[in-house]
C-alpha positions as CSV (number, residue, x, y, z in Angstrom):
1,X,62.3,40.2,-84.2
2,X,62.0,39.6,-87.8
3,X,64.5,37.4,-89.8
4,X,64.9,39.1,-93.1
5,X,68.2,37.7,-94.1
6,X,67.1,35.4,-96.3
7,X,65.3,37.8,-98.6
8,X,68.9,39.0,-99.9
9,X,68.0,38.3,-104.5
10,X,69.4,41.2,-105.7
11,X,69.1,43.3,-109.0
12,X,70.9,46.3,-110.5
13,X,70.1,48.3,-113.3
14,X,73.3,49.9,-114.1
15,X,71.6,52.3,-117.0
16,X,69.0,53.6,-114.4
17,X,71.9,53.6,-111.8
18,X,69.4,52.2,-109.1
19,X,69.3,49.2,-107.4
20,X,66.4,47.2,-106.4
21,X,67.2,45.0,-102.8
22,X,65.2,43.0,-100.6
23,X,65.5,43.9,-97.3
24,X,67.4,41.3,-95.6
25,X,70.3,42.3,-97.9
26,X,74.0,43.5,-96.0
27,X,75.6,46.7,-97.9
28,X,78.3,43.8,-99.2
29,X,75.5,42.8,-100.9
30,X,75.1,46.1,-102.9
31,X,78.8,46.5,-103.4
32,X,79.5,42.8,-105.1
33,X,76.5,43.5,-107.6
34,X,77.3,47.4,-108.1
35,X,81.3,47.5,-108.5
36,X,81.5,45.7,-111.8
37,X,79.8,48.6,-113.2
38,X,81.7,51.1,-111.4
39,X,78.6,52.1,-108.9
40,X,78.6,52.5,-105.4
41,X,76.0,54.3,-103.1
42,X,76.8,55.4,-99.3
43,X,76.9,52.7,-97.3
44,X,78.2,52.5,-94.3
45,X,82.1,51.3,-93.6
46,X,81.4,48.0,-93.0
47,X,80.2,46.1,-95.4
48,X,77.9,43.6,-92.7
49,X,76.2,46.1,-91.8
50,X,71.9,45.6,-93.1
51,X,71.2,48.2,-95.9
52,X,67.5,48.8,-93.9
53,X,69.0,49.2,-90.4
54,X,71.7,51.8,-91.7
55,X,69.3,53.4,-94.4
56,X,66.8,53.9,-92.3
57,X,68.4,55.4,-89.9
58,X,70.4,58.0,-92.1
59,X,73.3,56.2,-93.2
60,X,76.6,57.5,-94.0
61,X,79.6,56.3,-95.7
62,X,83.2,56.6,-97.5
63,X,81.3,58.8,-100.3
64,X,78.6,60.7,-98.0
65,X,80.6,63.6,-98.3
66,X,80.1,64.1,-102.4
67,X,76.9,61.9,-102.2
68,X,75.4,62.2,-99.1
69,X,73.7,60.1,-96.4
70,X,72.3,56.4,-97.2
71,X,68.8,58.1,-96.8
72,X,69.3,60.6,-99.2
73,X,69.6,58.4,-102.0
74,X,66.6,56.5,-101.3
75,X,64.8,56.7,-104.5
76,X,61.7,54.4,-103.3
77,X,61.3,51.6,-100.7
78,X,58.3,48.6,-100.0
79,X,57.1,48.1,-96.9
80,X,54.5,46.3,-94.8
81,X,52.5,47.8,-92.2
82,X,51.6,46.9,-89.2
83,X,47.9,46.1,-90.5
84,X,49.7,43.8,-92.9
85,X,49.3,46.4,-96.1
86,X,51.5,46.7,-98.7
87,X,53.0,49.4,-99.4
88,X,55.4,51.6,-101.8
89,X,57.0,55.0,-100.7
90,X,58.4,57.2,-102.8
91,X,58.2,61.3,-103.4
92,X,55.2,60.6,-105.7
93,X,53.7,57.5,-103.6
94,X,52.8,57.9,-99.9
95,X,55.5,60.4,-99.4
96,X,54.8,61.4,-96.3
97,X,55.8,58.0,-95.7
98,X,58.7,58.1,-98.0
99,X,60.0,61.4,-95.6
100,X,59.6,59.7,-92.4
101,X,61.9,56.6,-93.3
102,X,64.4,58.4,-94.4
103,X,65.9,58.9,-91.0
104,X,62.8,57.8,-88.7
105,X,64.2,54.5,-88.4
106,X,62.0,51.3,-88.6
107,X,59.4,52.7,-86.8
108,X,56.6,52.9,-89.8
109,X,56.7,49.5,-91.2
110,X,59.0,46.0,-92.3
111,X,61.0,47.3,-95.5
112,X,61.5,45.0,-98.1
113,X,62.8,46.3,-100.8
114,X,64.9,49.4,-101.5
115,X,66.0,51.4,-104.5
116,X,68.7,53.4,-104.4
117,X,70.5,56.2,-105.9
118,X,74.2,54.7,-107.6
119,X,76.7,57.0,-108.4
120,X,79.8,56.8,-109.7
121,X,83.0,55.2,-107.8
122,X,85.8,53.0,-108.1
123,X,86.1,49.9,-108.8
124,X,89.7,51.5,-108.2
125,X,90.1,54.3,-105.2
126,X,92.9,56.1,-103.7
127,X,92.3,54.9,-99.7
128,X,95.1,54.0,-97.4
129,X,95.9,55.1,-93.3
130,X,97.9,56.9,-91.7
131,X,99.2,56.1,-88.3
132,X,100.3,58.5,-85.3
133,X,101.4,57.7,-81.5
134,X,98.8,58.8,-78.9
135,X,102.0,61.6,-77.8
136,X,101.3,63.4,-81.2
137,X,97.5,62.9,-81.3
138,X,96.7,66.6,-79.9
139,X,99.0,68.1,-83.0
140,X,97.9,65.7,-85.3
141,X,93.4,66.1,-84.7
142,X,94.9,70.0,-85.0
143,X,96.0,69.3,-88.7
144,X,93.4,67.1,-88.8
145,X,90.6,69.6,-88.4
146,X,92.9,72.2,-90.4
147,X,92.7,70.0,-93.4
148,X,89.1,68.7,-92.9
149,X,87.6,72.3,-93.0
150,X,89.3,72.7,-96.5
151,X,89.2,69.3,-97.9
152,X,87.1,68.7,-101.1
153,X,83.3,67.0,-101.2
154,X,85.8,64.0,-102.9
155,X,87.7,63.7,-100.3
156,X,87.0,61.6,-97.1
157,X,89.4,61.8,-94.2
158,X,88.8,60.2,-90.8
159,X,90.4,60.2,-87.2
160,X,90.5,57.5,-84.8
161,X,91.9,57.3,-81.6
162,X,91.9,53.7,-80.7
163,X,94.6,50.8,-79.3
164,X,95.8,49.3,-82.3
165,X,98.6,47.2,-81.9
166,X,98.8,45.0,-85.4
167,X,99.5,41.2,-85.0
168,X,102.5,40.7,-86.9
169,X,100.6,38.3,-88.8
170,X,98.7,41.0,-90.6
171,X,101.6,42.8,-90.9
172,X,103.7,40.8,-92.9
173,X,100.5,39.6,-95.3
174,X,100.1,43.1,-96.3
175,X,101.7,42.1,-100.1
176,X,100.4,39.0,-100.8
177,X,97.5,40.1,-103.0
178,X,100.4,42.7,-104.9
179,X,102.9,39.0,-105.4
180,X,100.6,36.1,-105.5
181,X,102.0,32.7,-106.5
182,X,102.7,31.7,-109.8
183,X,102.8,35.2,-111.0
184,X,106.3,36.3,-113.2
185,X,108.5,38.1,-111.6
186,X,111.7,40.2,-112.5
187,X,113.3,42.6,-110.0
188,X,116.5,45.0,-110.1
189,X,118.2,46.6,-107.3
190,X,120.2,49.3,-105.8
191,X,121.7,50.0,-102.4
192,X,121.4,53.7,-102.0
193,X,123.2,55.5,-99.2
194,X,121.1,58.3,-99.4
195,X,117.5,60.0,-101.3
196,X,118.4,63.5,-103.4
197,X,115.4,65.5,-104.7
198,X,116.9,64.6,-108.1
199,X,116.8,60.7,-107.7
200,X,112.9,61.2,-105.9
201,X,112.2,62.9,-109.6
202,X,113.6,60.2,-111.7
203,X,111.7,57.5,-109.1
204,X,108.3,59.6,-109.7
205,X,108.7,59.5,-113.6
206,X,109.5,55.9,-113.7
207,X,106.4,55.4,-111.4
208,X,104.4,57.4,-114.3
209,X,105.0,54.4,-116.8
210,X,104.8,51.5,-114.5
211,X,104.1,48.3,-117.6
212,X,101.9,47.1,-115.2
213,X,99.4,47.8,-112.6
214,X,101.4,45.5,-110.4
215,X,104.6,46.4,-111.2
216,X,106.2,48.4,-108.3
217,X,109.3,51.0,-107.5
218,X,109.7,49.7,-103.5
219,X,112.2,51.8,-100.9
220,X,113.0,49.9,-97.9
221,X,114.2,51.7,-95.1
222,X,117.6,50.5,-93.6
223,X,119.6,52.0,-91.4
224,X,119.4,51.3,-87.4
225,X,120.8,48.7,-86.1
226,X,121.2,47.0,-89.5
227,X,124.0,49.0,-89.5
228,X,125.8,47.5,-86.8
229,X,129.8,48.2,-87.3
230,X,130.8,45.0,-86.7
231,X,130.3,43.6,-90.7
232,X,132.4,41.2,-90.3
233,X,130.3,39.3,-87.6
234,X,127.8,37.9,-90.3
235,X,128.5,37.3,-94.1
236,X,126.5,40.2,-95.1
237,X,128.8,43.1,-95.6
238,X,126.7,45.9,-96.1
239,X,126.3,47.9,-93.2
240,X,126.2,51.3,-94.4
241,X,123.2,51.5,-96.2
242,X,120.1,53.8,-95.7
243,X,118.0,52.5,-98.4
244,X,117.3,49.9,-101.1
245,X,115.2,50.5,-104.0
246,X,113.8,47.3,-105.4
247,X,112.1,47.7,-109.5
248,X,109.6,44.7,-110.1
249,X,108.3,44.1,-113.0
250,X,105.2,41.9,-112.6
251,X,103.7,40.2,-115.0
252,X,100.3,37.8,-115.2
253,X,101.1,36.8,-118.9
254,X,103.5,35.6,-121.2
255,X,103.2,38.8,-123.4
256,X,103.7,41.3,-120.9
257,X,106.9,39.7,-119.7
258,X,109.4,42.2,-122.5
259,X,108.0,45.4,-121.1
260,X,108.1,44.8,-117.4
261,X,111.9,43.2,-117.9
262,X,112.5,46.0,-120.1
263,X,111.2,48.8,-117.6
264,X,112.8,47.5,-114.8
265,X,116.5,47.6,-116.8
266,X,115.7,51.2,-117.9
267,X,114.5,52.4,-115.2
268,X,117.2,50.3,-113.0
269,X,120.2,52.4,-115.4
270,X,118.4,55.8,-114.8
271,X,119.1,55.2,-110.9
272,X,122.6,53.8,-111.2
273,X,124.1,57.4,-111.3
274,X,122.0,57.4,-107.3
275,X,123.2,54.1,-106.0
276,X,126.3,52.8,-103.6
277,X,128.4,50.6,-104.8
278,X,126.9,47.6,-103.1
279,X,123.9,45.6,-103.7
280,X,122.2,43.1,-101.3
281,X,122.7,39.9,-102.7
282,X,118.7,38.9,-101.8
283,X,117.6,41.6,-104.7
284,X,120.2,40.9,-107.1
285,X,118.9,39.3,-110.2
286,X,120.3,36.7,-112.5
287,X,122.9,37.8,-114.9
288,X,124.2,40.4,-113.4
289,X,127.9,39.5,-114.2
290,X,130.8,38.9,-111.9
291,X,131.4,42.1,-111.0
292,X,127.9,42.6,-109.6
293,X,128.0,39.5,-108.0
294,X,131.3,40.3,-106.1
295,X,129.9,43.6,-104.9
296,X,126.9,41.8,-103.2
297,X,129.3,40.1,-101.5
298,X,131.6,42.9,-100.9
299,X,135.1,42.2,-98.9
300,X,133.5,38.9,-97.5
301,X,134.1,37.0,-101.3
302,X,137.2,35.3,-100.5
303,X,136.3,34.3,-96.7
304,X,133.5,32.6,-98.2
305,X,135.1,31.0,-101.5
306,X,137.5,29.7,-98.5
307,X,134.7,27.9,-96.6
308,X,133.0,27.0,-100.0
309,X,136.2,25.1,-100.8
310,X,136.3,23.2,-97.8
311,X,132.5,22.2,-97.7
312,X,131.5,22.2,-101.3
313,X,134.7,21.5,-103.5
314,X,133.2,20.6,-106.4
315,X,130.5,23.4,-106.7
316,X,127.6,21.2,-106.6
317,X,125.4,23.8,-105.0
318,X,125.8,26.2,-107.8
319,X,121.8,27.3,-109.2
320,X,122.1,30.1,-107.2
321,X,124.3,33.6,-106.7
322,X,127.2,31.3,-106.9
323,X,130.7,31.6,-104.2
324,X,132.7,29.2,-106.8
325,X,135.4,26.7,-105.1
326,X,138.8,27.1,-105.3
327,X,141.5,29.5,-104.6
């Protein structure tokens, strides 16, 4: 066993669109030196995995199907023998050579350095998954192949059948990179008791002019047993709602903070003519007025401006969606 690891110095020239990497390199390597230019090359799916082990061997990855296998963009590689010669392989060097590592594995030699083909992709690219219960997995690998046999080259769809039950954990850090802390925030809301085509329009055009790339138009699916009949059990009244449809505006600086605010009012407005009479009182922003205020509390207001009185009289708990004291 040879440890190549530590020969991992890499080099990109982003003009020729080739990269030049020592042997011990992983294919997370490539990707942190090619992304800033906007160049991948297939890979592999993981980004551990060694360039020469995968290369080698074929390859394949996310963008195989425009660009084909890892091997196939193998421009040139350097090697050394068995008889401790050094060697390039390329079409016009050794190519014999050059054709049997492009698939033959690491059969002809220790591979320490390889160019390859970039092409270009991302930094930004339209990925995501979509999940299905093993009961629906025969109809589903049906579409599946359906789609696949008509998909474009661009397009790169896979199926996996697999136990995947999601610690809760992961779940609920999905968003964090979308709301890191510190960042400026402004949101509007509206409880919706239903989705028309017309409102899924207006929602699609407002999505078209998002101020920012963070910025986001967010349906949360109610519903269930959130809507329990008994409202009266807990303070929040609300318990005829299907959806609520959150607009953030999210902004990194200063400068950016008038359009996202103003976007999310606009855009907030459009989807009044959509939208219950309630609001849940966790989305409703500063400012709103009174009359806002007392719908996010709905026929609860006075019950609770009775239990403010008797706990807080004098209101001192008041930076907040304030139940004033008195009667």
């Amino acid at each position: 066993m040879i440890d190549l690891s530590p020969m991992q110095a890499p080099h990109v020239d982003p003009e020729a669109r080739s990269p030049l990497r020592s042997g011990g390199a992983i294919w997370g390597d490539v990707d942190h030196e090619t992304q800033p230019f906007g160049l991948a090359t297939p890979g592999g799916i993981v980004s551990k995995t060694g360039v020469a082990r995968l290369t080698l061997g074929g390859g394949f990855g996310w963008p195989s199907r425009k660009y084909g296998l890892s091997a196939d963009n193998l421009l040139s590689a350097e090697l050394v023998t068995a008889e401790g010669e050094f060697v390039k392989a390329s079409a016009e060097e050794s190519a014999d050579l050059f054709w049997a590592i492009r698939g033959g594995g690491g059969n002809f030699g220790v591979v320490t350095s390889f160019e390859l083909q970039l092409h270009e992709v991302g930094p930004k690219v339209l990925f995501g998954p979509t999940v299905h219960g093993l009961d629906d997995a025969a109809e589903v690998l049906r579409h599946y192949r359906d789609f696949a046999r008509g998909a474009p080259n661009g397009c790169s769809v896979y199926a996996d059948l697999l136990t995947a039950p999601t610690p809760y954990t992961a779940v609920q850090t999905t968003f964090d990179p979308l709301l890191p802390k510190g960042g400026r925030y402004y949101w509007k809301s509206h409880d919706l008791s239903g989705i028309s085509d017309q409102m899924i329009d207006t929602v699609v055009a407002r999505a078209r002019r998002l101020p920012t790339a963070k910025s986001d138009i967010l349906i949360h699916q109610f519903g269930g047993v959130i809507n329990d009949p008994f409202r009266a059990a807990t303070a929040h009244p609300h318990r005829d709602i299907d959806f609520v449809v959150t607009l953030g505006g999210f902004s990194e600086e200063p400068a950016q903070d008038e359009p996202c605010i103003a976007w999310a009012r606009e855009c907030h407005a459009e989807l009044g003519e959509y939208a219950a009479a309630s609001v849940c009182l966790n989305f409703l922003s500063h400012g709103e007025g009174e009359a806002r205020l007392r719908s996010a509390y709905g026929g609860n207001a006075e019950r609770l401006r009775t239990i403010k009185t008797r706990y807080d009289p004098e209101n001192l708990f008041r930076r907040n969606h304030n139940v004033p004291a008195g009667a």
